[in-house]
Backbone as a ProteinNet text record, in pm:
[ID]
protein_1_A
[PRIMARY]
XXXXXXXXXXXXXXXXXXXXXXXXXXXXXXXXXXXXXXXXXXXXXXXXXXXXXXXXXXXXXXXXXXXXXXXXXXXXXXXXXXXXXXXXXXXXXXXXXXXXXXXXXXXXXXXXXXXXXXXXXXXXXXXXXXXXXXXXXXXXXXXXXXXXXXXXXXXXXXXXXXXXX
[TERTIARY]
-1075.1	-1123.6	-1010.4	-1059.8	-975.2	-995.4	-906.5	-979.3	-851.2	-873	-817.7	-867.4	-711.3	-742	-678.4	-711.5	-701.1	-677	-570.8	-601.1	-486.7	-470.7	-330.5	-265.5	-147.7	-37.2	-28.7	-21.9	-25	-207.4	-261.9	-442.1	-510.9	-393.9	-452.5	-456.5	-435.2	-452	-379.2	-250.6	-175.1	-207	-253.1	-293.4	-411.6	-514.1	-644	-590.6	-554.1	-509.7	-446.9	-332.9	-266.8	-377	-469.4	-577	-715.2	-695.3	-778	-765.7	-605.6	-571.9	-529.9	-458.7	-496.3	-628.9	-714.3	-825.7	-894.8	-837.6	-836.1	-777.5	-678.4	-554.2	-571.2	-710.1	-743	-664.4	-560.6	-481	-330.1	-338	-225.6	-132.5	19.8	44.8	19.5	14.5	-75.2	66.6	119.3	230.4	205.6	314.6	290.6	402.5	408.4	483	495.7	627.8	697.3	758.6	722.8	777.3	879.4	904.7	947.3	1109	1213.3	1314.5	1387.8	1451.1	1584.2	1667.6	1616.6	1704.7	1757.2	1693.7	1749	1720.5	1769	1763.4	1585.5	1529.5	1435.4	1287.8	1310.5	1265.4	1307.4	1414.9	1457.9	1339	1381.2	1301.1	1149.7	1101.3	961.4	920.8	1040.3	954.5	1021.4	1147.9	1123.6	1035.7	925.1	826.6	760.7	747.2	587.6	683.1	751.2	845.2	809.7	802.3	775.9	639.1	546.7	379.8	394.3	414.6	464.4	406.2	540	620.9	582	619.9	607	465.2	365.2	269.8	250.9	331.9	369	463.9	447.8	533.5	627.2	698.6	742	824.2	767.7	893.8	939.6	1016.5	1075.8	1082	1010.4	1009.1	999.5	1071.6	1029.3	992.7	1004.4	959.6	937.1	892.4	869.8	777.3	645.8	554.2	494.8	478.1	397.8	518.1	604.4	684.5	682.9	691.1	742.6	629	484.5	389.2	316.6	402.7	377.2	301.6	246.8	184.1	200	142.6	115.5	-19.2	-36.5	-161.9	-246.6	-210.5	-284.1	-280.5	-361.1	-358.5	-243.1	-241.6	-112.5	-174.8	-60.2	-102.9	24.2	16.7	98.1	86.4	188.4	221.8	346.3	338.6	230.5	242.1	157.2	179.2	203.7	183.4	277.7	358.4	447.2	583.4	678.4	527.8	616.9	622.6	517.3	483	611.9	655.5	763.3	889.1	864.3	993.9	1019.7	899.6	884.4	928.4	920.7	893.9	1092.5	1123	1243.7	1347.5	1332	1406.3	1350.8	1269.3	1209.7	1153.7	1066.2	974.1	835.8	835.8	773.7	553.8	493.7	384.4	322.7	327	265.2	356.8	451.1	484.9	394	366.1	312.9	168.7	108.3	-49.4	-26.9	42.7	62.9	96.6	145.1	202.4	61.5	-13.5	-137.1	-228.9	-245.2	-352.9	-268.4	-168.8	-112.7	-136.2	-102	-170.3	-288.3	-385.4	-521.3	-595	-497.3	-484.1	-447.4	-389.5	-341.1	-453.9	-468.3	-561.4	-612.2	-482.7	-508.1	-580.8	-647.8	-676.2	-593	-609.5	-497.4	-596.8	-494.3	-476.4	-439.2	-468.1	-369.9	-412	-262.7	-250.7	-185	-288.5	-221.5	-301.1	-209.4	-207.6	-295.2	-388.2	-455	-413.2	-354.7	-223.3	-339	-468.5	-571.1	-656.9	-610	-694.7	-622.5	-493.2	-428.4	-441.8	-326.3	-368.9	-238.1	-274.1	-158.2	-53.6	17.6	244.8	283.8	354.3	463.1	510.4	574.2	666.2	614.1	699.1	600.3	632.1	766.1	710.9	671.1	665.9	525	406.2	328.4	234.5	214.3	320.7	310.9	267.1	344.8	361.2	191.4	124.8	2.7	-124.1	-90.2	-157.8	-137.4	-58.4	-8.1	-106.1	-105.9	-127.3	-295.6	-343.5	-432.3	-509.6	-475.7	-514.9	-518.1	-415.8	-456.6	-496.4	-525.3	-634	-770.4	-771.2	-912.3	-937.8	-832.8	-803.7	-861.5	-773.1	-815.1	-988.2	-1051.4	-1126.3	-1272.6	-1232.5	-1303.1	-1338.7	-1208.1	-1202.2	-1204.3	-1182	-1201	-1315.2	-1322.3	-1450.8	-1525.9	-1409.2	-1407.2	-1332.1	-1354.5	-1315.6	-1323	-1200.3	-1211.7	-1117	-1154.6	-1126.9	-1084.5	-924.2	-931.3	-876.5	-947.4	-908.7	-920.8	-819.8	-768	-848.6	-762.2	-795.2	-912.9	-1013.1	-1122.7	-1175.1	-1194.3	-1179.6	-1327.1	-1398.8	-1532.1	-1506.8	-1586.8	-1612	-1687.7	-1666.3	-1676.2	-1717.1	-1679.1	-1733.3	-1786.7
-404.4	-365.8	-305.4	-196.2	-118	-119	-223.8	-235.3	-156.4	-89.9	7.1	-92.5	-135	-189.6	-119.1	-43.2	70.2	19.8	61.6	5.5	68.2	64.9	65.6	-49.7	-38.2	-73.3	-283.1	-332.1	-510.4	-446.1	-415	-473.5	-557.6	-607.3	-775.6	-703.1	-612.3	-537.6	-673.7	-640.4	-718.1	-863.6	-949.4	-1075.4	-1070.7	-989.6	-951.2	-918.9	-849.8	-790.3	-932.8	-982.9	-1103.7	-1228.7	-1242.9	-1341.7	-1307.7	-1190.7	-1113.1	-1172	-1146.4	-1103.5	-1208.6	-1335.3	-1442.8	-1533.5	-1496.5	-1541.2	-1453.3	-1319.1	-1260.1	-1321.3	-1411	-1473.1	-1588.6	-1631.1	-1763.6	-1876.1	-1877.8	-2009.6	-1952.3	-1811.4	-1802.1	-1700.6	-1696.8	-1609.3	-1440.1	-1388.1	-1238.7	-1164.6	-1042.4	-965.4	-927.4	-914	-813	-720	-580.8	-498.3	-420.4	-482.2	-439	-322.3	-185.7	-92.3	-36.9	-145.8	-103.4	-56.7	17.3	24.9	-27.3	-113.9	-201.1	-118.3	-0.4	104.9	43.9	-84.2	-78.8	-239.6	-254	-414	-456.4	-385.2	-415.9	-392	-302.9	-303.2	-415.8	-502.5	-597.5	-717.3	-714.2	-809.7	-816.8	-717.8	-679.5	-756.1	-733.1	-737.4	-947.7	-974.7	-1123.9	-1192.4	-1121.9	-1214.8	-1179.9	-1073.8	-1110.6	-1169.4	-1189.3	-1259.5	-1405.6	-1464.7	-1601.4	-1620.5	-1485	-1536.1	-1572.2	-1499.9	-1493.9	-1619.4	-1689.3	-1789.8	-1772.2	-1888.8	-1895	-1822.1	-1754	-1804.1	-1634	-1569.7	-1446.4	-1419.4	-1361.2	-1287.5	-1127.6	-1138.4	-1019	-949.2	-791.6	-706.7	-610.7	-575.3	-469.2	-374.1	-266.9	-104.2	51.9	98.4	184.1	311.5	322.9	434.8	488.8	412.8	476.5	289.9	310.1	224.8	214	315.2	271	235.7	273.1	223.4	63.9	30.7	-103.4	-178.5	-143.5	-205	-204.9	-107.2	-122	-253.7	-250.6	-344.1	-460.5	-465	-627.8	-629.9	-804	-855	-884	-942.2	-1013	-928.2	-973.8	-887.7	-804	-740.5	-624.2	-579.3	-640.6	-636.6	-471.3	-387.3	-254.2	-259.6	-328.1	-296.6	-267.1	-119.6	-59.8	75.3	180.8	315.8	375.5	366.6	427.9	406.9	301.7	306.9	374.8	378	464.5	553.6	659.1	777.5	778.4	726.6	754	748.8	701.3	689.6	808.5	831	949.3	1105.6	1120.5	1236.4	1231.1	1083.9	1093.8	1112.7	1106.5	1136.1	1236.1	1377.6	1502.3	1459.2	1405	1413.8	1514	1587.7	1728.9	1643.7	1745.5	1687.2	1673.5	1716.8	1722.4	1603.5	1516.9	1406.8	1302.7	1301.6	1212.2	1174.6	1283.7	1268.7	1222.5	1249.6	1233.1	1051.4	1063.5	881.2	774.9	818.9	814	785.1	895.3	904.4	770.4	766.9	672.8	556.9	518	392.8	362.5	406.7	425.6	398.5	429.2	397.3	315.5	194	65.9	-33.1	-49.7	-179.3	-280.3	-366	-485.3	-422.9	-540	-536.2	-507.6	-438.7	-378	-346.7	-426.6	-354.9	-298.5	-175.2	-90.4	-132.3	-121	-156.7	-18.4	24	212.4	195.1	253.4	269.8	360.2	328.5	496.2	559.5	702.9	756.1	898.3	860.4	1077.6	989.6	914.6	900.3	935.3	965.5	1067.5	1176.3	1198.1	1396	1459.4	1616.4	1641.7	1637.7	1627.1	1563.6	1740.3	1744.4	1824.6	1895.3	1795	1866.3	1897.3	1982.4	2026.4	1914.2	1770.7	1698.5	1598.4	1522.1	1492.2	1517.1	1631.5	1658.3	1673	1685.3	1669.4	1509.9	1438.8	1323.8	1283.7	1285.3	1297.4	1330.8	1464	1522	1486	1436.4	1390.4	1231.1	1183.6	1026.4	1032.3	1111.5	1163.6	1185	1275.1	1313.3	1159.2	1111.1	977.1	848.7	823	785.7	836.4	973.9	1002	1013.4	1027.8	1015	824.2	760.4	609.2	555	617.4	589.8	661.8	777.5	786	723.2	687.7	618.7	459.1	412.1	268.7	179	58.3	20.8	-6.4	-73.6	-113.5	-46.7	-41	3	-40.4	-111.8	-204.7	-117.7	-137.3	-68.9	-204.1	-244	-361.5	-318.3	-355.6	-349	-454.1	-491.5	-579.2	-720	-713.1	-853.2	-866.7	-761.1	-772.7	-641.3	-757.6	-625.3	-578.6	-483.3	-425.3	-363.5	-386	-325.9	-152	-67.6	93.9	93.9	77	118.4	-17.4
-1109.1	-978.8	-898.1	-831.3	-750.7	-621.8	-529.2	-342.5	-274.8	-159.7	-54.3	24.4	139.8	245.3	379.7	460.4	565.1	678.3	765.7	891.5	1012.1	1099.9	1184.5	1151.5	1241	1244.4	1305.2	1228.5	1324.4	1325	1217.7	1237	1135.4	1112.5	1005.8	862.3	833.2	705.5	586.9	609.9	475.5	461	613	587.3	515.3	478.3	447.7	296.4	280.8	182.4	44.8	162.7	61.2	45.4	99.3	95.5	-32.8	-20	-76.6	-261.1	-256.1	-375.4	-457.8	-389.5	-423.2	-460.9	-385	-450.1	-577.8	-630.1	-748.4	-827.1	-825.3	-891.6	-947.5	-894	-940	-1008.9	-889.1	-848.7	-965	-961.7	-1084.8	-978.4	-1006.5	-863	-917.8	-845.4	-853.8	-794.8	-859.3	-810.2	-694.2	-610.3	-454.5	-488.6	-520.6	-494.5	-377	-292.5	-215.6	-212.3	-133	-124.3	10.2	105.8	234.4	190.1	190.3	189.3	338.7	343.3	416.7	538.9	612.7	633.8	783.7	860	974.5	1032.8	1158	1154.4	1188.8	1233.7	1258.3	1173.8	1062.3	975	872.6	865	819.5	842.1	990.4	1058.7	1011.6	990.2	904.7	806.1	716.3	606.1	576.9	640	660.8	710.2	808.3	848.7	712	644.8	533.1	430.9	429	289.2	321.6	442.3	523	510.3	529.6	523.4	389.6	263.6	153.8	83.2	129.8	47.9	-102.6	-169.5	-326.3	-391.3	-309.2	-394.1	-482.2	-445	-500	-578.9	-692.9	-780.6	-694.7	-673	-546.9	-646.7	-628.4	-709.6	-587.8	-541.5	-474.3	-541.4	-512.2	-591.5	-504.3	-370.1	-322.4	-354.7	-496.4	-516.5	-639.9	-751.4	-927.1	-886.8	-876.2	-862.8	-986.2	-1050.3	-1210.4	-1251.2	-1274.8	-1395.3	-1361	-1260.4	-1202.5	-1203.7	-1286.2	-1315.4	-1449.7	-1514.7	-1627.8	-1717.4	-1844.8	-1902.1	-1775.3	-1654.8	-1583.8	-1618.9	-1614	-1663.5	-1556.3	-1446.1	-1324.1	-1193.2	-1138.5	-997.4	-909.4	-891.4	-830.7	-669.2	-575.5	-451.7	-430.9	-428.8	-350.9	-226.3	-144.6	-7.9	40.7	109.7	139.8	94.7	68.4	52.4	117.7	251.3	350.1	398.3	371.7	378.4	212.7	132.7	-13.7	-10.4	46.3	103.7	177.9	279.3	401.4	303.9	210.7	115.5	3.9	-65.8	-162.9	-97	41.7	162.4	171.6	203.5	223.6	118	-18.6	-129.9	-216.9	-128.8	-158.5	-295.2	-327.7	-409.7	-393.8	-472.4	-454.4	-465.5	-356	-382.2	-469.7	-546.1	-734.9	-814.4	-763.9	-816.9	-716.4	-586.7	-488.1	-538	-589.6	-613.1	-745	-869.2	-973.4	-994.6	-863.2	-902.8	-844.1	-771.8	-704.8	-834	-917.6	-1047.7	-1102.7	-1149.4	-1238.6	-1231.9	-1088.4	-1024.3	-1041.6	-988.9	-1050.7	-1180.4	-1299.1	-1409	-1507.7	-1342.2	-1430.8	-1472	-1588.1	-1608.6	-1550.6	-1469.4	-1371.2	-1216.1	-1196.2	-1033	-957.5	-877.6	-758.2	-641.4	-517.9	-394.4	-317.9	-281.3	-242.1	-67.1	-13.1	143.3	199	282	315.1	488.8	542.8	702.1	735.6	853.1	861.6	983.6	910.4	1011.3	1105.5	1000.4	1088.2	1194.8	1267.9	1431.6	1507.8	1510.2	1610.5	1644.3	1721.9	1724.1	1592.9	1588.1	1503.8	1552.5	1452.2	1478.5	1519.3	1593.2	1671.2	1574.1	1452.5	1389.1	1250.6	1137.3	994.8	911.5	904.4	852.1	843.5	1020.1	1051.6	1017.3	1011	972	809.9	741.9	613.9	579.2	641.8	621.1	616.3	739.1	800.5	691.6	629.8	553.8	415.9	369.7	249.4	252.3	356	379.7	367.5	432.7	457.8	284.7	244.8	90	-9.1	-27.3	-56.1	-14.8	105.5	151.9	60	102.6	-6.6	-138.2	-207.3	-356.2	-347.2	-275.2	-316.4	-286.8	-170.7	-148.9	-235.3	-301.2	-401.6	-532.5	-582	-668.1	-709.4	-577.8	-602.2	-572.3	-625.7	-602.6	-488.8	-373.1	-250.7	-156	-58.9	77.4	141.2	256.9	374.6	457.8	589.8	707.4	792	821.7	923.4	1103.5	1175.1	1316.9	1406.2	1443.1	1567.5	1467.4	1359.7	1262	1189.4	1157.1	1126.8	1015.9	911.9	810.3	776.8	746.8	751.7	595.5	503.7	430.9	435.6	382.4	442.7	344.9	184.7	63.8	-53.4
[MASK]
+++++++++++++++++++++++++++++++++++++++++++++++++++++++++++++++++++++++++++++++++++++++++++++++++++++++++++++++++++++++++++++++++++++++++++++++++++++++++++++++++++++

């Protein structure tokens, strides 16, 4: 099974998401691949609070950016959070878009259950700048790549997740 869990920014997404996926796990710990890269103190601060929601009951790999490889043959549930901070990462170490969508299909293609945890960045207006809006439009495209293809679709806001698909 393939679930997309969508949302802004602090809208209950990853608590939804890590609840989710544990109960896929049926009491066995289920991977969370971590993609945030470390770049500042407060992004630090980030990702220690979900390391704390965390605790033991996760298998945690840190991977910002070669996500299949780093999932290769896994057997049990695969939590990916988040793609848009991998996206913000793939953009920042010029990975050309025909590797971005390419790593997208791959994912897609892993055997185990996966949840993918991706921000929804198109309720704004358009970004100022071209790669802002790349960013935007890139985020944008897989969003819909995932939501075609997977089984489920959840949309969470202000803590409340709605199934869409």
């Amino acid at each position: 099974m393939k679930i997309l869990i969508t949302g802004g920014v602090k809208s209950g997404k990853s608590r939804h998401a890590e609840t989710r996926i544990l109960e896929m796990a049926n009491g066995k710990k289920p991977v969370y691949l971590a993609t945030t890269e470390l770049l500042d103190p407060e992004m630090e601060e980030r990702v220690l609070e979900h390391r704390r929601r965390r605790g033991e009951k996760f298998r945690t790999i840190e991977e910002p950016l070669h996500l299949t490889d780093a999932l290769l043959n896994m057997e049990g549930p695969v939590l990916i959070e988040c793609l848009t901070m991998w996206l913000n990462n793939a953009l920042h170490h010029q990975l050309s878009e025909k590797k971005i969508i390419t790593e997208i299909e791959n994912l897609l293609l892993l055997k185990c259950d996966v949840i993918f945890v991706q921000n929804e960045v198109g309720l704004g207006i358009i970004p100022d700048n071209s790669l802002a809006r790349k960013f935007a439009d890139l985020s944008g495209r897989i969003a819909q790549q995932l939501g075609e293809v997977c089984d489920e679709v959840n949309l969470c806001a202000a803590g409340i997740l709605v199934q869409i698909k």
